[in-house]
LOVODREN-206576 format. One line per 10 residues: for each residue y, x, z of N, C-alpha, C, CB. Coordinates in nm, 3 decimals. Glycine has a CB too. Layout:
Y X Z Y X Z Y X Z Y X Z ~ ...;
# end
This chain:
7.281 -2.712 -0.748 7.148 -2.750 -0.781 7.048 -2.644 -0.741 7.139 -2.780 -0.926 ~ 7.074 -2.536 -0.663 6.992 -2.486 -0.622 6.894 -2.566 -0.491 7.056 -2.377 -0.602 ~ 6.813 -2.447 -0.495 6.661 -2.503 -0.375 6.704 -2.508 -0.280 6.525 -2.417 -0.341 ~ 6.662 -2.553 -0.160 6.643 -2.591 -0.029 6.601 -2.451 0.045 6.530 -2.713 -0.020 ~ 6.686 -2.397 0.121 6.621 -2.226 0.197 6.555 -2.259 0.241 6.678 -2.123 0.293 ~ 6.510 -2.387 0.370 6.394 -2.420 0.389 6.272 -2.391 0.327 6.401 -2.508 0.391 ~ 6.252 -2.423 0.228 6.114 -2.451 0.123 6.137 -2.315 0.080 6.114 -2.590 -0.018 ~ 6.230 -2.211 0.079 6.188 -2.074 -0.026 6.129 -2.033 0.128 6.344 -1.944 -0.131 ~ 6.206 -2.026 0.246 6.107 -1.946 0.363 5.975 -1.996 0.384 6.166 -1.950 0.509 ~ 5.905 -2.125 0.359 5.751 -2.142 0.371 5.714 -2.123 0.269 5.693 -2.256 0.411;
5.751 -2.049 0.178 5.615 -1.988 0.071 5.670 -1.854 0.015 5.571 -2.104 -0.085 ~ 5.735 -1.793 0.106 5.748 -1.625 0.117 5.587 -1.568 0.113 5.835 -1.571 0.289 ~ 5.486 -1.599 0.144 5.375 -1.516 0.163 5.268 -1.528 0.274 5.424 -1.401 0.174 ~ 5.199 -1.490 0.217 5.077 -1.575 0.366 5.119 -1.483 0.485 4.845 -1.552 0.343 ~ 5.020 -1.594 0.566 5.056 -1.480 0.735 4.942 -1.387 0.769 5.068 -1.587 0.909 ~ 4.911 -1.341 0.860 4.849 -1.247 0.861 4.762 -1.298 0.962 4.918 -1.130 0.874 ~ 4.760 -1.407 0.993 4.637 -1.456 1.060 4.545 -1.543 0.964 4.679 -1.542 1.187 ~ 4.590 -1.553 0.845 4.529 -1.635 0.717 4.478 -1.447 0.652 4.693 -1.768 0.589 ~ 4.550 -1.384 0.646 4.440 -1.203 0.598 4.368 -1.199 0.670 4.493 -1.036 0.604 ~ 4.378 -1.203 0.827 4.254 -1.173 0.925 4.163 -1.288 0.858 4.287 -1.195 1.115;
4.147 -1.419 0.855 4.054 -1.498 0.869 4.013 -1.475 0.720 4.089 -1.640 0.925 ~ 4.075 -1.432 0.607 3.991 -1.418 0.488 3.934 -1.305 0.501 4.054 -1.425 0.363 ~ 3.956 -1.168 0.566 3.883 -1.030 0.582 3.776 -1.087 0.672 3.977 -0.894 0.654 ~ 3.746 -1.127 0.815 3.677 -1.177 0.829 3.520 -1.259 0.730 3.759 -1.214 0.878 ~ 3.589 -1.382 0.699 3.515 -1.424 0.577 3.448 -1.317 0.489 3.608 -1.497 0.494 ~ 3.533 -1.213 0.468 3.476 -1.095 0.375 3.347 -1.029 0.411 3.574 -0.981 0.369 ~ 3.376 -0.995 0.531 3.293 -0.923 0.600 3.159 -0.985 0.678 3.377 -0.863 0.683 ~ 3.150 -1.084 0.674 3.054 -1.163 0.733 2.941 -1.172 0.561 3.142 -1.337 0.813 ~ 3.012 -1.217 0.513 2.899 -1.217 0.337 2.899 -1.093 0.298 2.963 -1.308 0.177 ~ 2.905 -0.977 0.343 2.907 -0.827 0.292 2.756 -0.826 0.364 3.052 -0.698 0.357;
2.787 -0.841 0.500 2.710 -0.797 0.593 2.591 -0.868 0.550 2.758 -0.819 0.731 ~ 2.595 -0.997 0.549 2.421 -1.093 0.485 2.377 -1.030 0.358 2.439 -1.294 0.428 ~ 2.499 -0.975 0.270 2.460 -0.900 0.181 2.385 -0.772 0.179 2.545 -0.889 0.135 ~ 2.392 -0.659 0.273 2.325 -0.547 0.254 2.240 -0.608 0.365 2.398 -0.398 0.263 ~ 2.215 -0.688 0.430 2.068 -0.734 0.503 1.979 -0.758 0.404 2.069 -0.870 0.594 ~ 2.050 -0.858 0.306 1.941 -0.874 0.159 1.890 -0.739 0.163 2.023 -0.910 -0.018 ~ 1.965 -0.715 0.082 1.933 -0.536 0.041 1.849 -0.483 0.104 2.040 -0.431 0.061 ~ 1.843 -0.439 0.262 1.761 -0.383 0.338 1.669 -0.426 0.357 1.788 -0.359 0.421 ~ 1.634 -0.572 0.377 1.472 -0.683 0.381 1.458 -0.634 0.254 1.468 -0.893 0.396 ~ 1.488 -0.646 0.131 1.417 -0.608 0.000 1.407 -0.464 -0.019 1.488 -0.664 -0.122;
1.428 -0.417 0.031 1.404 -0.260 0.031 1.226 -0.273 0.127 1.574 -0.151 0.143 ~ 1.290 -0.313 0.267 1.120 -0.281 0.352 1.037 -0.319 0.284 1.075 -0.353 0.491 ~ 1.060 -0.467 0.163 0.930 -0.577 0.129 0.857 -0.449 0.016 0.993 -0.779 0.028 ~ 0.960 -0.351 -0.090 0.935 -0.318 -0.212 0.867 -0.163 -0.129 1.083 -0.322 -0.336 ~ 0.848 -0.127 -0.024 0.815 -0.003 -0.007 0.643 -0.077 0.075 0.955 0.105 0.097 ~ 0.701 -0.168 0.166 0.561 -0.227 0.169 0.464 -0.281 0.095 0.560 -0.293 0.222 ~ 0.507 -0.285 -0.047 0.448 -0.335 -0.149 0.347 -0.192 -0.212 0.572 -0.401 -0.253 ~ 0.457 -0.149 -0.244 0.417 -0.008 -0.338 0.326 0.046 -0.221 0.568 0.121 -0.392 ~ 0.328 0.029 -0.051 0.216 0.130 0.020 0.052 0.051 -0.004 0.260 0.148 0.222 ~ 0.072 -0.107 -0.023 -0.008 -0.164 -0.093 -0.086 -0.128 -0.236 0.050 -0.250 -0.098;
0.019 -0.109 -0.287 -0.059 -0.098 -0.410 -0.146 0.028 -0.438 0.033 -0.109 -0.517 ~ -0.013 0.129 -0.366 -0.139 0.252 -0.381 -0.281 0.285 -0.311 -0.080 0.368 -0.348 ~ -0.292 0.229 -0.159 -0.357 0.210 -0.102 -0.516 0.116 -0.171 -0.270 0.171 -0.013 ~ -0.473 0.023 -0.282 -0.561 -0.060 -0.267 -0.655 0.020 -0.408 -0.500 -0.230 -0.268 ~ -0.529 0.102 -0.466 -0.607 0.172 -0.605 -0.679 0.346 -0.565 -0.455 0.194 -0.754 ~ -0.631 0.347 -0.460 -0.744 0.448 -0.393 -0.841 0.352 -0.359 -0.699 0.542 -0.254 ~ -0.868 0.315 -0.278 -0.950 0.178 -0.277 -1.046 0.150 -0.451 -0.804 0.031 -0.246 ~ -0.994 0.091 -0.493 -1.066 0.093 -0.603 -1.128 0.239 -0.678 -0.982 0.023 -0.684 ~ -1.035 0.329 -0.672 -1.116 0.455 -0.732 -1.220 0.516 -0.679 -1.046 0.556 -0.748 ~ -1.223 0.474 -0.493 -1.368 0.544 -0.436 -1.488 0.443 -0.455 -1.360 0.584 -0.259;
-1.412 0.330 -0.533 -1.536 0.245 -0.535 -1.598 0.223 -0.685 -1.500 0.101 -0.471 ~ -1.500 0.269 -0.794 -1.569 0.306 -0.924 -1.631 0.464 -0.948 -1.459 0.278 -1.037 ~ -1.577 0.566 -0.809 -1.663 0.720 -0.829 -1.794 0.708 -0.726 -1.551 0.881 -0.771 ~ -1.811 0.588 -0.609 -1.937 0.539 -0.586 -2.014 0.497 -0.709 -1.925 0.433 -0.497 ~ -1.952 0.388 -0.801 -2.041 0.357 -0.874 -2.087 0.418 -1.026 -2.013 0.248 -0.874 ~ -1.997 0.557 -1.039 -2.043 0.638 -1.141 -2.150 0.671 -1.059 -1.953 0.752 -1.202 ~ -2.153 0.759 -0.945 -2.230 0.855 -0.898 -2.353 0.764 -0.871 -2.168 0.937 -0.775 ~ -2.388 0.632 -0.800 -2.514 0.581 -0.872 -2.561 0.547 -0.975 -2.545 0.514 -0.847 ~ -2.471 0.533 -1.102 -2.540 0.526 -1.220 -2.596 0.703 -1.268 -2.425 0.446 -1.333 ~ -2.526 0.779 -1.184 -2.558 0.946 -1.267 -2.713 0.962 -1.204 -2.423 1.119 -1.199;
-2.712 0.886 -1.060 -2.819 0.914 -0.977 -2.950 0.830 -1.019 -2.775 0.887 -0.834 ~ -2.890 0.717 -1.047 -3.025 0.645 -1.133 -3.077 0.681 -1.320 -2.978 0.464 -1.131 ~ -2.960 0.790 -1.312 -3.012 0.835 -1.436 -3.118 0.983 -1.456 -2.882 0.852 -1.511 ~ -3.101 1.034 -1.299 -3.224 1.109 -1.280 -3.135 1.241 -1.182 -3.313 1.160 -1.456 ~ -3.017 1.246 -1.202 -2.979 1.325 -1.217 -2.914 1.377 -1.006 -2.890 1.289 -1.357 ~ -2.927 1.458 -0.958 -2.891 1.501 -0.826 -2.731 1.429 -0.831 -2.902 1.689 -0.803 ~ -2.680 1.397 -0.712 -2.589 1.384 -0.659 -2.517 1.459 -0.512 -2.611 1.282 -0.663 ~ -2.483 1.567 -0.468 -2.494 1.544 -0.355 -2.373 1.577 -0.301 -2.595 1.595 -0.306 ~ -2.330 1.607 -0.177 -2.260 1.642 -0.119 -2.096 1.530 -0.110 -2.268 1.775 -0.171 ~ -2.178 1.409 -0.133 -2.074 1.282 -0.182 -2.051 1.195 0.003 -2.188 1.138 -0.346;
-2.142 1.213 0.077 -2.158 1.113 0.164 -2.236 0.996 0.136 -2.050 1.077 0.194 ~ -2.257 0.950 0.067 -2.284 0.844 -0.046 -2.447 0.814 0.001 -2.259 0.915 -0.231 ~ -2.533 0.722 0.009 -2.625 0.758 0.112 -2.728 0.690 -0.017 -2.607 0.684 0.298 ~ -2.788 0.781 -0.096 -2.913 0.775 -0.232 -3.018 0.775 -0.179 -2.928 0.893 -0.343 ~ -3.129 0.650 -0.256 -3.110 0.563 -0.308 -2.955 0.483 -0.253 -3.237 0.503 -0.298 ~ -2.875 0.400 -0.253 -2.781 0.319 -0.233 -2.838 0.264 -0.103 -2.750 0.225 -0.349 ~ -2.797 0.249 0.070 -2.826 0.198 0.173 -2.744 0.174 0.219 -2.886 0.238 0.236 ~ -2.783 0.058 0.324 -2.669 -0.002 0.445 -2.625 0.144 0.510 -2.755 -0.126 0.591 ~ -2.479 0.138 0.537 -2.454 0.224 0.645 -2.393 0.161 0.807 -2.352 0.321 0.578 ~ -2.423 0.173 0.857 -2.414 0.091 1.014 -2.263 0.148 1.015 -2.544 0.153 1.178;
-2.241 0.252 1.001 -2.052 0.329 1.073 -1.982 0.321 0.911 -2.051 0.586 1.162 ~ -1.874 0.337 0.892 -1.780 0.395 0.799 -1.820 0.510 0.808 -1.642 0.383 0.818 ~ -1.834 0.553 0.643 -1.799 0.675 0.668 -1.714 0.778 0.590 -1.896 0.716 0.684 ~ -1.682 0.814 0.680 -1.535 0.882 0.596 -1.515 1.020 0.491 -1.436 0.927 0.715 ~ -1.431 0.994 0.385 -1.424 1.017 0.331 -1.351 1.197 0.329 -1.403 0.911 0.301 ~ -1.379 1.276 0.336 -1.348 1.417 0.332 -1.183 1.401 0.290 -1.454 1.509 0.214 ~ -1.083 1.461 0.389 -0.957 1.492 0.292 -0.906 1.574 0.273 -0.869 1.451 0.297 ~ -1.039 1.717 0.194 -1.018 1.841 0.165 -0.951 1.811 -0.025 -1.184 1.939 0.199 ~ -0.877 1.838 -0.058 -0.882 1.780 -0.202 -0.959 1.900 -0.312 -0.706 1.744 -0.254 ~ -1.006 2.016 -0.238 -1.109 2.136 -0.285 -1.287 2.099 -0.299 -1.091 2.264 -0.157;
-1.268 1.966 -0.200 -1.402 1.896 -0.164 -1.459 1.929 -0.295 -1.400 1.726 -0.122 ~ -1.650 1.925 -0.307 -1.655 1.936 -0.451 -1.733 1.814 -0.486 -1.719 2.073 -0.506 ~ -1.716 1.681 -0.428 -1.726 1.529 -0.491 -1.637 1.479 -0.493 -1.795 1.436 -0.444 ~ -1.552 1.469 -0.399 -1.411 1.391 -0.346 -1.269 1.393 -0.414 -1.378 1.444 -0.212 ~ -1.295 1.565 -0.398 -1.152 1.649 -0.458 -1.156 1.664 -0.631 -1.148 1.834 -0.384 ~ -1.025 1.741 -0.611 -1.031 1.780 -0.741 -1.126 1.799 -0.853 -0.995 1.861 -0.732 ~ -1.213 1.862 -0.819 -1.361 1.917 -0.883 -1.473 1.834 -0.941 -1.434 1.985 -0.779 ~ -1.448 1.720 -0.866 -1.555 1.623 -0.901 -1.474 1.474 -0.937 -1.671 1.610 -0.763 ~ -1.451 1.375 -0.806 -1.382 1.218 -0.852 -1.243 1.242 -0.848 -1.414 1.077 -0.743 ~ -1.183 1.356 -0.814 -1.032 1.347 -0.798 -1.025 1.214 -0.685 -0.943 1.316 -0.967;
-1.045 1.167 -0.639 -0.961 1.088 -0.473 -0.909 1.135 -0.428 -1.007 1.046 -0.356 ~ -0.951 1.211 -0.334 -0.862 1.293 -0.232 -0.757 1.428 -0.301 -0.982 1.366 -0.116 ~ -0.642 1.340 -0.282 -0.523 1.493 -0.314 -0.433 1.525 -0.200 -0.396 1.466 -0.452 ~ -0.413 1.655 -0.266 -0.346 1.748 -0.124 -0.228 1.670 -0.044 -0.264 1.909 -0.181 ~ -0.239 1.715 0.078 -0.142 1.648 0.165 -0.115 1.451 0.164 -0.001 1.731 0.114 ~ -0.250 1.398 0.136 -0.261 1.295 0.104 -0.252 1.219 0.267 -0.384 1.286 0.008 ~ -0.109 1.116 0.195 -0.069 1.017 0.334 -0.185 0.911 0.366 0.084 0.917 0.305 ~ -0.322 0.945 0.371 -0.359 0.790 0.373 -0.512 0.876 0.437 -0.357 0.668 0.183 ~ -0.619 0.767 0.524 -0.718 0.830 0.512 -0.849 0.752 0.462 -0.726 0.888 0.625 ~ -0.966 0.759 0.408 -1.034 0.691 0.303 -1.168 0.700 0.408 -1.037 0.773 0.130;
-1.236 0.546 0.365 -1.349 0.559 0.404 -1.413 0.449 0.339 -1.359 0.568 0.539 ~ -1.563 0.478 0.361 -1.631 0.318 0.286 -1.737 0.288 0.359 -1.695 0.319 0.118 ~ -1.796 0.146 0.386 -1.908 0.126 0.412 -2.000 0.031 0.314 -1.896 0.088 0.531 ~ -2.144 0.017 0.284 -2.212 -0.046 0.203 -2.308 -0.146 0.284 -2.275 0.050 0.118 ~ -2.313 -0.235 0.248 -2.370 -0.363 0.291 -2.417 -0.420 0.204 -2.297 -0.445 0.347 ~ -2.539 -0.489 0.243 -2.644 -0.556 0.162 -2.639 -0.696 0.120 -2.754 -0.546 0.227 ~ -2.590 -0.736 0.025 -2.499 -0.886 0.001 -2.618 -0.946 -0.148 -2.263 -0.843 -0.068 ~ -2.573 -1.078 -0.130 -2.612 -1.156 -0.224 -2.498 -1.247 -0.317 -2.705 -1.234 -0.155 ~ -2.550 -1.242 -0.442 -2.413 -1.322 -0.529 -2.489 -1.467 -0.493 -2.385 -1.280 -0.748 ~ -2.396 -1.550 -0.558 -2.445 -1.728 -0.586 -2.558 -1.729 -0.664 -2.330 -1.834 -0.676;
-2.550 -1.680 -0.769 -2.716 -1.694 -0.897 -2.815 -1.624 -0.836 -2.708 -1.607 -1.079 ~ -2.812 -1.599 -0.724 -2.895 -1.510 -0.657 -2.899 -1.377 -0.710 -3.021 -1.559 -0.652 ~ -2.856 -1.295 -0.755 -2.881 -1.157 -0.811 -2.823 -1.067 -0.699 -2.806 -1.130 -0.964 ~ -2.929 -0.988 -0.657 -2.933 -0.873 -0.551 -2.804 -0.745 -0.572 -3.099 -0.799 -0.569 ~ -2.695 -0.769 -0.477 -2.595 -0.667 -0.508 -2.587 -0.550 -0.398 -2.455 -0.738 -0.521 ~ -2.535 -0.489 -0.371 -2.485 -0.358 -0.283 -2.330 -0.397 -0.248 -2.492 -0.194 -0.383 ~ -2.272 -0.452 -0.148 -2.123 -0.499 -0.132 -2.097 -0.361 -0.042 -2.089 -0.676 -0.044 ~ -1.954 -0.302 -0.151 -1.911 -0.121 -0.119 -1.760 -0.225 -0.022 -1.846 0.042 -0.337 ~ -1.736 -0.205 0.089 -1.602 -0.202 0.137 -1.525 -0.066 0.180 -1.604 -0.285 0.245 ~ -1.435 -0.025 0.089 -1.356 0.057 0.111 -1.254 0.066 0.220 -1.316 0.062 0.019;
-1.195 0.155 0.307 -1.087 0.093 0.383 -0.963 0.257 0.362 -1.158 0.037 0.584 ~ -0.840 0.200 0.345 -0.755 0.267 0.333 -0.618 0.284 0.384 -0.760 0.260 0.252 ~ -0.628 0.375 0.486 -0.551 0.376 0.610 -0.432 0.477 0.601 -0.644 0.412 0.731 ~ -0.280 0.445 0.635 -0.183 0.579 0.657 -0.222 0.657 0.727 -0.063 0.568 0.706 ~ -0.212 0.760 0.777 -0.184 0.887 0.843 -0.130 0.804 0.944 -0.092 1.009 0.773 ~ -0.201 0.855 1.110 -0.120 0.764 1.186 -0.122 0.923 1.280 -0.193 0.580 1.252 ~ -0.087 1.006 1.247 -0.029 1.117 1.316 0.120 1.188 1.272 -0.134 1.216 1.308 ~ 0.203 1.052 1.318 0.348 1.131 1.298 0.401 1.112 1.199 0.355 1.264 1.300 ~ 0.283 1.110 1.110 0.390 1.122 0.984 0.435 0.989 0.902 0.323 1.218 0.870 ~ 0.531 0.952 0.824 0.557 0.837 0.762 0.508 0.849 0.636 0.688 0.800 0.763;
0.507 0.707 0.607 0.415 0.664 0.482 0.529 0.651 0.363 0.321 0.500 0.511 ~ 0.587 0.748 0.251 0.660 0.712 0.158 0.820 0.702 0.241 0.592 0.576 0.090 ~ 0.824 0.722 0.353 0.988 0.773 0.427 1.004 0.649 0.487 1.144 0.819 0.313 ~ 0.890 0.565 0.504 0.906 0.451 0.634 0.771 0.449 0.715 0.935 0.278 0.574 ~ 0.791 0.408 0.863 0.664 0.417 0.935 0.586 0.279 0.910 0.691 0.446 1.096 ~ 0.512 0.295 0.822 0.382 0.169 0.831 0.300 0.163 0.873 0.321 0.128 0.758 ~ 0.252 0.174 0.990 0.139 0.164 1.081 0.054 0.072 1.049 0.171 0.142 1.206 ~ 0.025 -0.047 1.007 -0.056 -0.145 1.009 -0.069 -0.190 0.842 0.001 -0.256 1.115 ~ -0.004 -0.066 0.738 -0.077 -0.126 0.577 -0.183 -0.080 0.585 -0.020 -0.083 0.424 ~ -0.285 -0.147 0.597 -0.397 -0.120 0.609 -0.497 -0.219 0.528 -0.413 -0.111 0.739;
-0.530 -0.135 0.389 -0.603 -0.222 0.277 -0.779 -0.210 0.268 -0.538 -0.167 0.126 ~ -0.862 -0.350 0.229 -0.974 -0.306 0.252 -0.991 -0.369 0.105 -1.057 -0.344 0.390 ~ -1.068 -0.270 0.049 -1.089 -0.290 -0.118 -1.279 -0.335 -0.129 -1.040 -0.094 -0.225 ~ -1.315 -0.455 -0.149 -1.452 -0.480 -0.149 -1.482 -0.478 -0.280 -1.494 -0.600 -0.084 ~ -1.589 -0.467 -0.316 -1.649 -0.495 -0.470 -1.832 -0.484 -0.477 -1.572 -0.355 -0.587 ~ -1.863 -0.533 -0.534 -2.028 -0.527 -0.557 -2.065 -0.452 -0.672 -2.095 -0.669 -0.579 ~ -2.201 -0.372 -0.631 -2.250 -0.330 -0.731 -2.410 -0.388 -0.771 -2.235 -0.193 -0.711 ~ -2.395 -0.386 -0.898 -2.571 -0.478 -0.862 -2.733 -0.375 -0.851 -2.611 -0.609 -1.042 ~ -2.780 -0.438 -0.774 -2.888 -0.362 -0.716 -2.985 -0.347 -0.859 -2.966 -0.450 -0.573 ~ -3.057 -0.232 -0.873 -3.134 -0.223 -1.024 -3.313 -0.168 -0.938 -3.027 -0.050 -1.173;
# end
């Protein structure tokens, strides 16, 4: 009443062209796997060069709009770029990236810090809201370093954020 030798020799153990084709298989979903990985890596570093970019952006455009409220409060402003009373400027203009500056830097709005990957500029334009109320439209623009160096340990050449906001004309 024993088995059939037949039937014990076909299920001794797989062959080794059934290991190749499952290693295979292995290696093909490994590989789509750290592609994930690597696309979500570029998206989360292109994100974060966004975000910081756009909150420099916003900070030269709330230390514009301290420095005209200090200026409409009587008080000197200078050495900001910043063009008082508040006027169109035809060029960008750029933003100092001494971080010793004494509006820019440390000393005054804190923007500009040392060895800072990015370079800052703003222009002001003469805009109108819907209810009609007379505004000042500040566009900020905030650019990597496009000399060599990488942005956060990847080359982003083209994050390039423009931060708009209005201030209202008094």
């Amino acid at each position: 009443m024993g088995k059939n030798p037949r039937s014990r020799q076909r299920q001794r153990g797989i062959s080794l062209i059934e290991v190749l084709v499952a290693f295979f298989i292995f290696l093909v979903i490994s590989l789509a796997i750290l592609q994930m990985l690597s696309m979500s890596l570029m998206v989360n570093m292109g994100a974060m060069a966004r975000t910081e970019l756009q909150a420099r952006g916003q900070q030269v455009v709330e230390s514009i709009r301290m420095a005209t409220i200090i200026q409409r409060a009587g008080f000197a402003v200078t050495g900001s770029g910043i063009p008082f009373p508040l006027a169109e400027t035809t060029s960008p203009v750029a933003i100092p990236d001494d971080p010793n500056h004494s509006f820019w830097g440390r000393q005054g709005m804190n923007v500009v810090e040392p060895s800072a990957r990015y370079r800052l500029s703003f222009s002001i334009a003469d805009g109108e809201t819907a209810n009609e109320n007379r505004v000042w439209v500040v566009t900020v623009s905030a650019v990597p370093n496009m000399s060599g160096h990488t942005y956060m340990g990847r080359a982003l050449p083209r994050k390039v954020v423009h931060y708009v906001a209005q201030i209202p004309k008094e």
